[in-house]
ROBA-391537 format. One record per atom (N, C-alpha, C): x, y, z; residue in one letter. Coordinates in steps of 0.02 Angstrom, whole numbers, padded with zeros to 5 digits, always signed. Atoms other than C-alpha are relative to their C-alpha. Layout:
// residues N
XYZA...
END
This chain:
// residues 173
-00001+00024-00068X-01600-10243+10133X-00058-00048+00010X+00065+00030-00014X-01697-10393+10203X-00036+00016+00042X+00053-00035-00040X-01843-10340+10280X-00044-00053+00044X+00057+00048-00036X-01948-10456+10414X-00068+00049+00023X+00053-00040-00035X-02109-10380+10458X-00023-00043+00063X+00021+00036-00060X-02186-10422+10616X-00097+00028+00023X+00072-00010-00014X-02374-10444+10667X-00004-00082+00059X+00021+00054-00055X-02438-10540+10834X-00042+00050+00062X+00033-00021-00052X-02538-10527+10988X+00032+00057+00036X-00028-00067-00043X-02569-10386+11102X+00051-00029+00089X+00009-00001-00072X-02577-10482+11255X+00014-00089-00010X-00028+00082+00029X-02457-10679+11248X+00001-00034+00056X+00022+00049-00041X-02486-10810+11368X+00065+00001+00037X-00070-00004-00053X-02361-10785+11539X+00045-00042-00022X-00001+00075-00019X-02345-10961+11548X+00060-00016-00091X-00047+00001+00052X-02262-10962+11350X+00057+00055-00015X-00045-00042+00003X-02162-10819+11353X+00072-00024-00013X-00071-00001+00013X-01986-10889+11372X+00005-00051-00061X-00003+00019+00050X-02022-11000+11240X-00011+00043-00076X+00014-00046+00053X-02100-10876+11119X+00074+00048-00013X-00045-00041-00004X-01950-10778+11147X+00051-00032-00042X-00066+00028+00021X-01833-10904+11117X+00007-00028-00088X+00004-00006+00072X-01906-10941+10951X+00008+00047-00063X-00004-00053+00045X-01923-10766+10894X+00062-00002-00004X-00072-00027+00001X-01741-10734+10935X+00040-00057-00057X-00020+00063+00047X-01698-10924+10846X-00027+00041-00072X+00017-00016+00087X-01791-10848+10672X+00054+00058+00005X-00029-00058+00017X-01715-10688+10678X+00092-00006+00015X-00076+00014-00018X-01519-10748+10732X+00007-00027-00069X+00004+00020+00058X-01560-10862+10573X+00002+00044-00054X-00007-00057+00053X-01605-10697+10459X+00051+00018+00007X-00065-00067-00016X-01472-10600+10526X+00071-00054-00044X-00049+00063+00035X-01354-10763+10472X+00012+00005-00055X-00018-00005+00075X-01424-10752+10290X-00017+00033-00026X+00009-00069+00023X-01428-10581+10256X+00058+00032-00006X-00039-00033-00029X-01292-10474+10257X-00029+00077+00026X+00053-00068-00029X-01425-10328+10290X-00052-00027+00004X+00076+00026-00047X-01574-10358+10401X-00035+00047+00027X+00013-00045-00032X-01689-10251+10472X-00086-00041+00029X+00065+00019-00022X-01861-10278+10574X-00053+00048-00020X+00053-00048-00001X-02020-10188+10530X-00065+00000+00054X+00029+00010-00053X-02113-10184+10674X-00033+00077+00042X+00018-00036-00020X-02259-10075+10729X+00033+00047+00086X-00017-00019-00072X-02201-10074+10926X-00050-00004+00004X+00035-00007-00042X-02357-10106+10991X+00001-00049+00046X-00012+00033-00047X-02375-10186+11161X-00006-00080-00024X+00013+00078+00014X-02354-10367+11155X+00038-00047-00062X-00037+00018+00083X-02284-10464+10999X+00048+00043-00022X-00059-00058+00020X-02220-10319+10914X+00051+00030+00047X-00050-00013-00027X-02129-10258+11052X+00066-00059+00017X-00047+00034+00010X-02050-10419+11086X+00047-00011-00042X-00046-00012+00049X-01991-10445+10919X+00050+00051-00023X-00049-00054+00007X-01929-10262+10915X+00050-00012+00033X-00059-00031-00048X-01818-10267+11058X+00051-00088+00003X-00045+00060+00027X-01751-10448+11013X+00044+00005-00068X-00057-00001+00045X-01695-10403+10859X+00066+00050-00001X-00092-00042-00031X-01585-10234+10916X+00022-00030+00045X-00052+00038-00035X-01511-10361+11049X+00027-00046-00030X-00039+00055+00037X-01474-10458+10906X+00053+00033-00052X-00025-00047+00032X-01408-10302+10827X-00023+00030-00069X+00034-00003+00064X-01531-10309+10681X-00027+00101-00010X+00038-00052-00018X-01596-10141+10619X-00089+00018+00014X+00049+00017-00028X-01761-10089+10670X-00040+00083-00009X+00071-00042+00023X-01925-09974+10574X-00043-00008+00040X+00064-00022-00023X-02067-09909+10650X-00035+00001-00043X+00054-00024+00043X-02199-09896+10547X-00070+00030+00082X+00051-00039-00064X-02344-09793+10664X-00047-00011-00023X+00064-00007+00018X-02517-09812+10653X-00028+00080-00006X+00031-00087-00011X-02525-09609+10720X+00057+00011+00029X-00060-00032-00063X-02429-09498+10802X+00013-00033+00049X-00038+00043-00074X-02310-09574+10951X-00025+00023+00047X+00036-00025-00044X-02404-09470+11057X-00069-00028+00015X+00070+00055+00001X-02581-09551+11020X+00005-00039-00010X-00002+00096+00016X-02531-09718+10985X+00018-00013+00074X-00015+00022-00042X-02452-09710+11153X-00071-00003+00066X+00063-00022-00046X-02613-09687+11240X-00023-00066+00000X+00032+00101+00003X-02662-09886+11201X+00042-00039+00032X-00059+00044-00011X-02499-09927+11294X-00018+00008+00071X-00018-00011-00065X-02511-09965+11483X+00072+00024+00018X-00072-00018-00018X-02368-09899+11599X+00062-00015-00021X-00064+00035+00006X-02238-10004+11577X+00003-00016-00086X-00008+00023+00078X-02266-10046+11377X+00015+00077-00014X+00020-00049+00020X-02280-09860+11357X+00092+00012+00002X-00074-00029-00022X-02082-09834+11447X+00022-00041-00065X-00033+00038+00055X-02024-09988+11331X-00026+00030-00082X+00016-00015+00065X-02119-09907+11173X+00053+00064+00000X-00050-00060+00007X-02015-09752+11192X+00076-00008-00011X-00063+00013+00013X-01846-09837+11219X-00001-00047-00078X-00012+00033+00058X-01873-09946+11072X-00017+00057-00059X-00003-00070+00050X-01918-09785+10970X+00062+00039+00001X-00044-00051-00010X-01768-09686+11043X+00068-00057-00041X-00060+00046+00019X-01649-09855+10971X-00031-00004-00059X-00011+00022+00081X-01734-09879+10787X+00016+00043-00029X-00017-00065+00058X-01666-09818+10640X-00030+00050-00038X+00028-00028+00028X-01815-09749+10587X-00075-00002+00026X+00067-00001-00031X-01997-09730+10641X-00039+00062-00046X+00036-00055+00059X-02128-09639+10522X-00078-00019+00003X+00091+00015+00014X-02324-09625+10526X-00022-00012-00052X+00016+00061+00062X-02406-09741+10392X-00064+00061-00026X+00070-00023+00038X-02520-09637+10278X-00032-00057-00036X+00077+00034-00007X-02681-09706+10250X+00010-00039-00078X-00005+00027+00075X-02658-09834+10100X-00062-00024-00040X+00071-00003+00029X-02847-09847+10052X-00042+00055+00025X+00020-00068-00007X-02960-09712+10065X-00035-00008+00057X+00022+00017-00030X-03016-09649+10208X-00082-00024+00014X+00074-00020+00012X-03203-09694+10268X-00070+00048+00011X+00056-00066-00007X-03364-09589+10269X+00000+00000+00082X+00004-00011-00061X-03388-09526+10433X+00050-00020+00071X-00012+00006-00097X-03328-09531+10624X+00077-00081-00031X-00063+00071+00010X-03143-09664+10574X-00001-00022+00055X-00014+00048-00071X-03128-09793+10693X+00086-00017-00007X-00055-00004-00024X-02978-09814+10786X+00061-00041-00042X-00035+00057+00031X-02928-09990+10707X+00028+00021-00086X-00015-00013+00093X-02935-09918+10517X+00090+00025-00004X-00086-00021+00005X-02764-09828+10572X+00057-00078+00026X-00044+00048-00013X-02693-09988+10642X-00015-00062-00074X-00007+00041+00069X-02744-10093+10473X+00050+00048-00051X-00059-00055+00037X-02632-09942+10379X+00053-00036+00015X-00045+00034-00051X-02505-10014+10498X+00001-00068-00051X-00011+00088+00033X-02525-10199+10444X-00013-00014-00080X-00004-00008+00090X-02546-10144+10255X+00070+00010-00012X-00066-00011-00008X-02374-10079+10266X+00035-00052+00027X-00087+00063-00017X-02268-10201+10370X-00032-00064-00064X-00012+00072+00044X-02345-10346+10248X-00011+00038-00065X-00033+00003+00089X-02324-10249+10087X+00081+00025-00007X-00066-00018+00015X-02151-10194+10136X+00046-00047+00017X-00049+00036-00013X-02089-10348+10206X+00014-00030-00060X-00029+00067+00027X-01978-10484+10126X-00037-00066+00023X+00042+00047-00019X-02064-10619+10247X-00023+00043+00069X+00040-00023-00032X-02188-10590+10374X+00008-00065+00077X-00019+00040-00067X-02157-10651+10573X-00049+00002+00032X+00066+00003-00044X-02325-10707+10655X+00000-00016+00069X+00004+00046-00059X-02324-10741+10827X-00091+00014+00017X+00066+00022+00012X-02503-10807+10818X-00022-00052+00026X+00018+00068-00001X-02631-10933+10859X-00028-00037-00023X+00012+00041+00064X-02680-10976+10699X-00068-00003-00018X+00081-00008+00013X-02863-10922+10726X-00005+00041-00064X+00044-00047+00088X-02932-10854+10542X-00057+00025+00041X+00072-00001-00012X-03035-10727+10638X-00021+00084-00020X-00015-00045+00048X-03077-10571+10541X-00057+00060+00040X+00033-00046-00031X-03127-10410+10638X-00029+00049-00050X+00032-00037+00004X-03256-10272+10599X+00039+00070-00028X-00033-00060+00053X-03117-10136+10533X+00047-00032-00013X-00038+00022+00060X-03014-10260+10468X+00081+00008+00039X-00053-00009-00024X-02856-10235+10584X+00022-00071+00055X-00020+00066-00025X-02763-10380+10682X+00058-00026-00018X-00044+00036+00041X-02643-10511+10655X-00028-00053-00063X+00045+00041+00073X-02767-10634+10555X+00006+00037-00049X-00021-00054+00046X-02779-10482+10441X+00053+00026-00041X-00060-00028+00023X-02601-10433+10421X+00029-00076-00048X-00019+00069+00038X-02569-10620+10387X-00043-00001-00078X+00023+00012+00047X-02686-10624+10267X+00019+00033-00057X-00043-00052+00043X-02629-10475+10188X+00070-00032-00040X-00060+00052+00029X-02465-10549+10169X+00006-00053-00053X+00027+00033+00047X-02507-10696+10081X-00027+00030-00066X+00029+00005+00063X-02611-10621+09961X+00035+00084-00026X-00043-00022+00044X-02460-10490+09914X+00064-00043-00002X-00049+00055-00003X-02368-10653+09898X+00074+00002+00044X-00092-00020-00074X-02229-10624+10054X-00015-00073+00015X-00008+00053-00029X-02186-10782+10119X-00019+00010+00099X+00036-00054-00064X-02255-10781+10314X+00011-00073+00033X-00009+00042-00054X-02175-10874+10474X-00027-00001+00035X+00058-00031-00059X-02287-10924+10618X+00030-00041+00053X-00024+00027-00075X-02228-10930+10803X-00053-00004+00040X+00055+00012-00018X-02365-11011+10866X-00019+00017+00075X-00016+00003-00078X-02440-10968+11024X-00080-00009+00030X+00037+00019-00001X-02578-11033+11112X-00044+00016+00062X+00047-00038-00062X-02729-10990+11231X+00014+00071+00017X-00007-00089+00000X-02711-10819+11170X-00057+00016+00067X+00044-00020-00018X-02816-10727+11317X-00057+00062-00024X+00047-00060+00042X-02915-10606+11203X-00003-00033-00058X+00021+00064+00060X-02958-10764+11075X-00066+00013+00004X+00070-00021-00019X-03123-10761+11024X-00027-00066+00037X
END
């Protein structure tokens, strides 16, 4: 099965939205085209990932979870309304599973992010190609989690890696 992984912002510029949308849905109508099996890998977290999730089951694609943690504590990073949509897009994929820790963990007190780089170790070593909706900043956080990160990841387990550009991220550095 072809696999797209998905990595992008938490938080996407109002103002681009129906465009971002219309692109994601344009790549993924395209996969779905030259595949005869498709599926999305997509954390679900607010923002990016959720978009892409819930575009591709309206496109009829199938659609992985990978978890950073339990659905119960991951949902705790979700405001109201991302939190209702994280649940329905859990209750529609085919699968959803908590990501064990693919490097060891570290000494003392884990920070939060180490479980969301697990996350982006997984969708870019399990994809086929990798779906960025990004703004192309190379900017490399303190536990190593992000989309810069996942991208990079990608690349350097040679996945091929699309970017739906998006711009005046508001949480840019």
């Amino acid at each position: 099965m072809f696999t797209v992984g998905v990595t992008g912002h938490l938080r996407l510029p109002a103002e681009q939205l129906p465009d971002t949308a219309q692109e994601v849905k344009a790549f993924l109508a395209e996969t779905k085209a030259a595949h005869d099996e498709a599926r999305v890998l997509s954390p679900c977290a607010e923002g990016a990932d959720m978009l892409c999730a819930g575009l591709a089951l309206e496109l009829g694609l199938r659609l992985a979870v990978p978890l950073p943690m339990d659905s119960a504590e991951y949902r705790k990073d979700f405001s109201t309304s991302a939190a209702e949509e994280f649940g329905r897009l859990l209750a529609l994929a085919d699968e959803a599973f908590t990501v064990l820790p693919q490097e060891p963990l570290p000494p003392g007190l884990v920070p939060r992010g180490f479980y969301y780089r697990q996350a982006g170790i997984y969708v870019a070593r399990h994809c086929d190609i990798l779906l960025a909706v990004w703004d192309g900043l190379e900017h490399d956080t303190v536990d190593g989690a992000g989309t810069w990160e996942t991208v990079k990841l990608a690349r350097q387990f040679g996945k091929a890696v699309h970017i739906i550009s998006v711009y005046g991220y508001p949480d840019g550095p």
